[in-house]
BALUMDO-248471 format. One record per residue (C-alpha): residue number from 1; x, y, z. Coordinates in steps of 0.05 Angstrom, whole numbers, plus 5000, padded with zeros to 4 digits. Layout:
BEGIN
{nr:NUM; u:X; v:Y; w:Z}
...
//
This chain:
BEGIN
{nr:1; u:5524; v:8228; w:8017}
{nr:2; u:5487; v:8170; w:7974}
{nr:3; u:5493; v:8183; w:7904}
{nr:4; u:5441; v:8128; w:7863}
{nr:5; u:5477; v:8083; w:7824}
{nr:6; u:5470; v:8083; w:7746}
{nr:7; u:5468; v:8005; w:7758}
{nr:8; u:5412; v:8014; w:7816}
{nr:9; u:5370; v:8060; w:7771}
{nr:10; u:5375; v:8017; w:7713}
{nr:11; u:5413; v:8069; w:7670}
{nr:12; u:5469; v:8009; w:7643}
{nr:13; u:5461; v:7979; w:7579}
{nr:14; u:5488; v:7905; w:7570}
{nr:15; u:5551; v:7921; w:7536}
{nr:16; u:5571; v:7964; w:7598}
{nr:17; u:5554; v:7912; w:7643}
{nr:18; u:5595; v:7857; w:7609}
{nr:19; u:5654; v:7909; w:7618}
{nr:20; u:5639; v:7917; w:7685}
{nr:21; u:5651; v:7838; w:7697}
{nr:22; u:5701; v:7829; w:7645}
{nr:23; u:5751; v:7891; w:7650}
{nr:24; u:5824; v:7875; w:7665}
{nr:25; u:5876; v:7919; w:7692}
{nr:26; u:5864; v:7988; w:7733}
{nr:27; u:5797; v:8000; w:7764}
{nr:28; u:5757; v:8062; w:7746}
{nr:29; u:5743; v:8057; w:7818}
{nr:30; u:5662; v:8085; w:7844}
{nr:31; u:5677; v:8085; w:7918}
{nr:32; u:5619; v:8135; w:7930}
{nr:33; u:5571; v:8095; w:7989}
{nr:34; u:5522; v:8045; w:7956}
{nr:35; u:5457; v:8009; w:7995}
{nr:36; u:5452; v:7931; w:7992}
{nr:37; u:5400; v:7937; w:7933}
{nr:38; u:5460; v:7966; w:7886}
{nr:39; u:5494; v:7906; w:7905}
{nr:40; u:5443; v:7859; w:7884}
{nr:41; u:5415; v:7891; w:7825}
{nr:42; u:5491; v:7888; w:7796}
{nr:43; u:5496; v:7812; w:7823}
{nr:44; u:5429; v:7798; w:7790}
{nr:45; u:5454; v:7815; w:7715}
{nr:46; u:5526; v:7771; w:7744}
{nr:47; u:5522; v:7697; w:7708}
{nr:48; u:5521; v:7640; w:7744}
{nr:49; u:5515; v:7668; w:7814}
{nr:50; u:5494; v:7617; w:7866}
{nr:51; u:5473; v:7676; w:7922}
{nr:52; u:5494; v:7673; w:7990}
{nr:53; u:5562; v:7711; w:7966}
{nr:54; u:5575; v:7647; w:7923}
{nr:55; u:5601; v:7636; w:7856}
{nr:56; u:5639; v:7592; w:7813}
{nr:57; u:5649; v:7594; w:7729}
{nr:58; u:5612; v:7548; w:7690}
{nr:59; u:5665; v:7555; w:7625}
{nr:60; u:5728; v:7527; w:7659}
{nr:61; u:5740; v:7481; w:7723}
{nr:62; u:5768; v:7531; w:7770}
{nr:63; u:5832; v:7527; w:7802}
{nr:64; u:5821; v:7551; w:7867}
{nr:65; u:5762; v:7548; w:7920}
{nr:66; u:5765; v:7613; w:7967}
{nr:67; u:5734; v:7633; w:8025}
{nr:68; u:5738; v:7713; w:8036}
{nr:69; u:5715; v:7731; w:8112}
{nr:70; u:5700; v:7801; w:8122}
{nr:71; u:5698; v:7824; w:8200}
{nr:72; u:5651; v:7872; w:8214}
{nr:73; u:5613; v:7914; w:8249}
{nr:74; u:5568; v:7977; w:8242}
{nr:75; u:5593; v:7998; w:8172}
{nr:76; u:5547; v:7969; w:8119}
{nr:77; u:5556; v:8025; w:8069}
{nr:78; u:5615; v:8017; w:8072}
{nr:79; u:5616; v:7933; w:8059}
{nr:80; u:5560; v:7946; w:8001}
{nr:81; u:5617; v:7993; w:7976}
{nr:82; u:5663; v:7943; w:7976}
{nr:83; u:5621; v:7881; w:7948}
{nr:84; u:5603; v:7933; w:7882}
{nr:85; u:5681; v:7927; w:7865}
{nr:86; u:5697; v:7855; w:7898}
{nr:87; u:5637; v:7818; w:7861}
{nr:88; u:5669; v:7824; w:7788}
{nr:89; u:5730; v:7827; w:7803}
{nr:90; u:5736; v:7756; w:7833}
{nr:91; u:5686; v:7728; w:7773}
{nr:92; u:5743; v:7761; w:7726}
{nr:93; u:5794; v:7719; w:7765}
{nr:94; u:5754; v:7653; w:7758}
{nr:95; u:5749; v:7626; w:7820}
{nr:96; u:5706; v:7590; w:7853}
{nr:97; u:5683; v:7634; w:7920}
{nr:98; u:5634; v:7650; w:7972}
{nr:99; u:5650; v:7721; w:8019}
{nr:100; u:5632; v:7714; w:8098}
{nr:101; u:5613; v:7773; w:8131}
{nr:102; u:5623; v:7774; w:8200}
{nr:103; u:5595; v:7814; w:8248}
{nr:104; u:5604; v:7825; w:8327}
{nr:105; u:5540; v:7823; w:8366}
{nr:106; u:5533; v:7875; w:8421}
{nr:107; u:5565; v:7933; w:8439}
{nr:108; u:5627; v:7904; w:8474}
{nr:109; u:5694; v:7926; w:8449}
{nr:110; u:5714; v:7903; w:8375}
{nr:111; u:5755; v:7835; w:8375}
{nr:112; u:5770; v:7837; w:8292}
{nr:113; u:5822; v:7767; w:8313}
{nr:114; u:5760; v:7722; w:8345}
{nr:115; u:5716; v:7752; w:8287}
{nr:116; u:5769; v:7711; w:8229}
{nr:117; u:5776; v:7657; w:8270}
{nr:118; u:5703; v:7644; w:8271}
{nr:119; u:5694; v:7657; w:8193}
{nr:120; u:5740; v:7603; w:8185}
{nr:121; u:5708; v:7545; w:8225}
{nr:122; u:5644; v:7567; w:8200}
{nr:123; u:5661; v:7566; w:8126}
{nr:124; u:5698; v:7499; w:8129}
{nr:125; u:5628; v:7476; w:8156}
{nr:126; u:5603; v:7495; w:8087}
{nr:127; u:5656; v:7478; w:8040}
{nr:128; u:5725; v:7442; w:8035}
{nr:129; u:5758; v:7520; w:8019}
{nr:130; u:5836; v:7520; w:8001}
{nr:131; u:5855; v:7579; w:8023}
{nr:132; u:5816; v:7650; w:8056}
{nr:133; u:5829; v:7719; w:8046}
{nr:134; u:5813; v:7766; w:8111}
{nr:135; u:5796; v:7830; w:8083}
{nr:136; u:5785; v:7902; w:8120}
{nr:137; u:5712; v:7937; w:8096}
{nr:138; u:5744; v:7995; w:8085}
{nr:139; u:5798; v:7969; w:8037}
{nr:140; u:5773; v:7977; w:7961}
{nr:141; u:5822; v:7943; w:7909}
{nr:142; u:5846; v:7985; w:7854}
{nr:143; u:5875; v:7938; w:7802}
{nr:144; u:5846; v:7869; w:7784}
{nr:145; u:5908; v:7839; w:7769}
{nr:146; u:5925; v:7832; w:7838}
{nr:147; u:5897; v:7761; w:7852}
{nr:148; u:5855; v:7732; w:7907}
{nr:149; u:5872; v:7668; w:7882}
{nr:150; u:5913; v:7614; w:7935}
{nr:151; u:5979; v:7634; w:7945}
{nr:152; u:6045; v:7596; w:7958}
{nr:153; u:6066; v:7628; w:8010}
{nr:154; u:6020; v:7670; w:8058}
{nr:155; u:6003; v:7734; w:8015}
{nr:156; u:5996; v:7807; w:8040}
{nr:157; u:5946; v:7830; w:7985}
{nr:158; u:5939; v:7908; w:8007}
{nr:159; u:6018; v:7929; w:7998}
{nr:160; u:6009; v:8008; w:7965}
{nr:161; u:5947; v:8042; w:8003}
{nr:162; u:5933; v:8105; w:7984}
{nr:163; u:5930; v:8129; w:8058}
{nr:164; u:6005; v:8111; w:8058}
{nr:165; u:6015; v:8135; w:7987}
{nr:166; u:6017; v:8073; w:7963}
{nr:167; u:6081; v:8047; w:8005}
{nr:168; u:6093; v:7990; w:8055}
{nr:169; u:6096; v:8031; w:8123}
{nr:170; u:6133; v:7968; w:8151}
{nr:171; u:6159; v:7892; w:8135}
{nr:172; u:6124; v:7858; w:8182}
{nr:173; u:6055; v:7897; w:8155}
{nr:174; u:5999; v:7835; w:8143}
{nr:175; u:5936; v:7879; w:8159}
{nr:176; u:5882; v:7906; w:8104}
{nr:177; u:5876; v:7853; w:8060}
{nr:178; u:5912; v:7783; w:8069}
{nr:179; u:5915; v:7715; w:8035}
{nr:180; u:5930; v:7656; w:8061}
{nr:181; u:5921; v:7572; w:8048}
{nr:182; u:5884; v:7524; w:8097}
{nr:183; u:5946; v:7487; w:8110}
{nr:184; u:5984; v:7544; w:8135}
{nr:185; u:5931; v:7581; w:8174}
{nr:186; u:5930; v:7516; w:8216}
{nr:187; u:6001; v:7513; w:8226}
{nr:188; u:5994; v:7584; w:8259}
{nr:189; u:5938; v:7564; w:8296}
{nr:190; u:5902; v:7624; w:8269}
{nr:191; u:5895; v:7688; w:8297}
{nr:192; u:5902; v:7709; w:8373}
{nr:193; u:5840; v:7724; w:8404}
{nr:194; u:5873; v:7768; w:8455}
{nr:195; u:5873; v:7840; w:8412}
{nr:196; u:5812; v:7875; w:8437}
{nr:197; u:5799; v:7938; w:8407}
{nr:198; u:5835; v:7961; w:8338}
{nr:199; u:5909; v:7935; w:8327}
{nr:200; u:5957; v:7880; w:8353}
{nr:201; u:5923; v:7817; w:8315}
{nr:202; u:5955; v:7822; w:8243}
{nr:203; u:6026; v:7842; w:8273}
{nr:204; u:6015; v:7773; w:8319}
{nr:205; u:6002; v:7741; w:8256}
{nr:206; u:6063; v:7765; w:8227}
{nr:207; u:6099; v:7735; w:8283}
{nr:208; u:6066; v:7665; w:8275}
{nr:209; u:6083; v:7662; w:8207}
{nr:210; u:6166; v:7683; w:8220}
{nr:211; u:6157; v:7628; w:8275}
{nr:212; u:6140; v:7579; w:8236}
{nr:213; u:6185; v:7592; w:8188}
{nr:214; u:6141; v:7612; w:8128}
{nr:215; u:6145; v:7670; w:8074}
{nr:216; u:6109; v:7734; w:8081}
{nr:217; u:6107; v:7750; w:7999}
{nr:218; u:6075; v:7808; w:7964}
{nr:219; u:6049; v:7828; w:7893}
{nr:220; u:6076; v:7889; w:7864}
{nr:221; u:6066; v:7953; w:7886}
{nr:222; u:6039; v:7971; w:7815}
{nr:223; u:5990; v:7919; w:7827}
{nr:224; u:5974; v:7914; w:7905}
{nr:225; u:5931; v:7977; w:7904}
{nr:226; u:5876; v:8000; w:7946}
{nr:227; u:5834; v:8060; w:7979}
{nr:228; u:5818; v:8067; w:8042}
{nr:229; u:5745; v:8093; w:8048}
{nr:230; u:5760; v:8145; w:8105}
{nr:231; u:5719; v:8140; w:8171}
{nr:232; u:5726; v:8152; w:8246}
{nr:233; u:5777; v:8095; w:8272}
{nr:234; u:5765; v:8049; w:8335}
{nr:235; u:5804; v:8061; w:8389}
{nr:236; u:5863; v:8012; w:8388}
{nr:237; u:5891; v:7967; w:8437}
{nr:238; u:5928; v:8001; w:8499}
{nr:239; u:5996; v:8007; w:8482}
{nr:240; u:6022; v:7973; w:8536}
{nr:241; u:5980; v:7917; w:8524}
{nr:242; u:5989; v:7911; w:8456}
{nr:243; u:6068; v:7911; w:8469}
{nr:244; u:6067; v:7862; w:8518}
{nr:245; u:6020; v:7807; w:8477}
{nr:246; u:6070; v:7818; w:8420}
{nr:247; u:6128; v:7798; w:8468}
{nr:248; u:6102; v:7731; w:8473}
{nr:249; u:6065; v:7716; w:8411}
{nr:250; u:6110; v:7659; w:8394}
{nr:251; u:6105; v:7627; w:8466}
{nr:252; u:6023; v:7626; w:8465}
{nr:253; u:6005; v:7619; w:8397}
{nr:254; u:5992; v:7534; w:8409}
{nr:255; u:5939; v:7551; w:8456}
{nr:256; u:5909; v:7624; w:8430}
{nr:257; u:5879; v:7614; w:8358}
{nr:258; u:5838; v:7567; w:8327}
{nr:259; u:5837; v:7517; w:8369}
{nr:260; u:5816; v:7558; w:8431}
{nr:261; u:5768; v:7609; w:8398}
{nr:262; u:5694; v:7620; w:8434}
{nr:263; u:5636; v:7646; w:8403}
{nr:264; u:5565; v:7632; w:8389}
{nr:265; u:5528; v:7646; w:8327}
{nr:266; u:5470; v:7685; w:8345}
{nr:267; u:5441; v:7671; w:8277}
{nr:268; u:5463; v:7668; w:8199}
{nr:269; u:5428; v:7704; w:8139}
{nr:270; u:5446; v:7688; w:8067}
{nr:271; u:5442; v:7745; w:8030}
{nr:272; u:5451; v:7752; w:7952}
{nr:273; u:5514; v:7785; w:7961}
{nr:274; u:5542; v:7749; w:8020}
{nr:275; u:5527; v:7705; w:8079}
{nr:276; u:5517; v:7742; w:8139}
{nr:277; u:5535; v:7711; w:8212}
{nr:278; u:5529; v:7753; w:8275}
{nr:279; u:5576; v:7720; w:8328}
{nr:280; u:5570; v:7728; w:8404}
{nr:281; u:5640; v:7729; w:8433}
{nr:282; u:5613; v:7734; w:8503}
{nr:283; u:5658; v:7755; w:8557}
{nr:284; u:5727; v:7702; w:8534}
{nr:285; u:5787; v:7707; w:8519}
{nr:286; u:5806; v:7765; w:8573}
{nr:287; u:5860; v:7790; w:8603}
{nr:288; u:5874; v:7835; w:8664}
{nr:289; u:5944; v:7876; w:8666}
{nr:290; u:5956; v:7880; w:8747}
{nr:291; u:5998; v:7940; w:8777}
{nr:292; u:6015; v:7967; w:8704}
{nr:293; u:6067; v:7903; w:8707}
{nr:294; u:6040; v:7834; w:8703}
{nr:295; u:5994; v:7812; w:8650}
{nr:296; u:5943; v:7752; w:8672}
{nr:297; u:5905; v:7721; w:8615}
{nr:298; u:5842; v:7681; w:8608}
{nr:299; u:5847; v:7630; w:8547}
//
């Protein structure tokens, strides 16, 4: 249930809201559901914010330019959640930024992999960005030391969830919330756009990365925190399936990514708190798995 926001109702004096943007360390983290207008009310009192989910400091010449694409669909109290704790935290970290929401249009099943892959060629339409961070809805960060910044090495942001209490369920684990430079995310060629429904495209990721011989690395537990906001999952990927595209992730991954992705933006709002894009992914990038054995695909 909607609980008003003290920032909504105007109940914050000036003081608080300078903490709010200027806190380091643990969050006190409000992950009751907020509307869009908490969102914008907070962003309003923010300095120097451009809208459109933009911002850069005026004080310093920031280090890094970052592109955060957020796929989505159906769950906006749950992204105006997340933008109430995401806002300040990357103005505390200085950089310069703009956050991509992406959304599916029509009701076929969930492709979160075609959804990043369109972020990205939509944002570099917009800005030269270093590096983008794909991050879950659900996922709100804990600790604002943990940094969104661009990393070395691909960085897997969302290490100690407190669904998992707080450990790494596995190695390989790149889902939730995930960093990574320009350079690198075209040496992978991106996501697949195979995975339809919920799972497969962040362990194919994994896979590109090993492949091509780069670094999964990882802030410290102490650090990497998050909460999950709890809802009703998607159904995932058929097992099988799933399996099977894993198997030969390293042998497609030149021709299913980037440079094969299909969509068409249906149209683009730019919001205070974001820029909105609702992408039509149509009926590509399909597969058919004949007599439970062989698996045909459509790039």
């Amino acid at each position: 249930m909607h609980r008003p926001s003290k920032y909504a109702s105007g109940q914050i004096h000036n003081g608080e809201m300078l903490r709010h943007f200027t806190q380091g360390g643990r969050l006190r983290l409000d992950v009751s559901l907020h509307n869009r207008t908490d969102v914008e009310d907070l962003l309003r009192r923010s300095p120097y914010l451009r809208g459109r989910g933009s911002w850069t400091p005026r004080d310093c010449v920031p280090q890094h330019r970052v592109a955060l694409i957020i796929p989505y669909r159906d769950r906006l109290e749950h992204l105006t959640t997340l933008l109430y704790t995401l806002h300040p935290l990357l103005q505390r970290q200085l950089l310069e930024y703009r956050v991509y929401v992406v959304e599916q249009y029509g009701n076929e099943t969930f492709n979160k992999g075609v959804l990043m892959n369109a972020g990205v060629r939509e944002a570099l339409r917009d800005n030269d960005f270093q590096c983008f961070v794909f991050h879950d809805v659900d996922m709100i960060p804990e600790d604002d030391r943990n940094l969104y910044s661009c990393p070395e090495m691909p960085r897997h942001l969302s290490v100690a969830v407190d669904k998992f209490n707080y450990t790494l369920p596995y190695t390989l684990l790149v889902g939730g919330v995930f960093s990574i430079r320009l350079e690198h995310f075209l040496a992978v060629n991106g996501y697949s756009n195979l995975y339809w429904g919920w799972g497969g495209e962040d362990d194919d990721m994994a896979y590109r990365i090993r492949y091509r011989k780069l670094e999964i690395i990882r802030p410290p537990e102490t650090l990497a925190r998050y909460s999950m906001i709890k809802h009703d999952h998607r159904p995932e990927s058929p097992n099988a399936i799933r399996t099977a595209l894993l198997r030969m992730a390293k042998k497609r991954s030149s021709r299913d990514g980037l440079n094969t992705v299909k969509y068409r933006v249906v149209w683009r709002h730019e919001h205070l708190a974001y820029t909105h894009l609702m992408v039509d992914i149509g009926k590509h990038h399909r597969w058919q798995f004949l007599n439970g054995q062989r698996l045909i695909i459509n790039f």
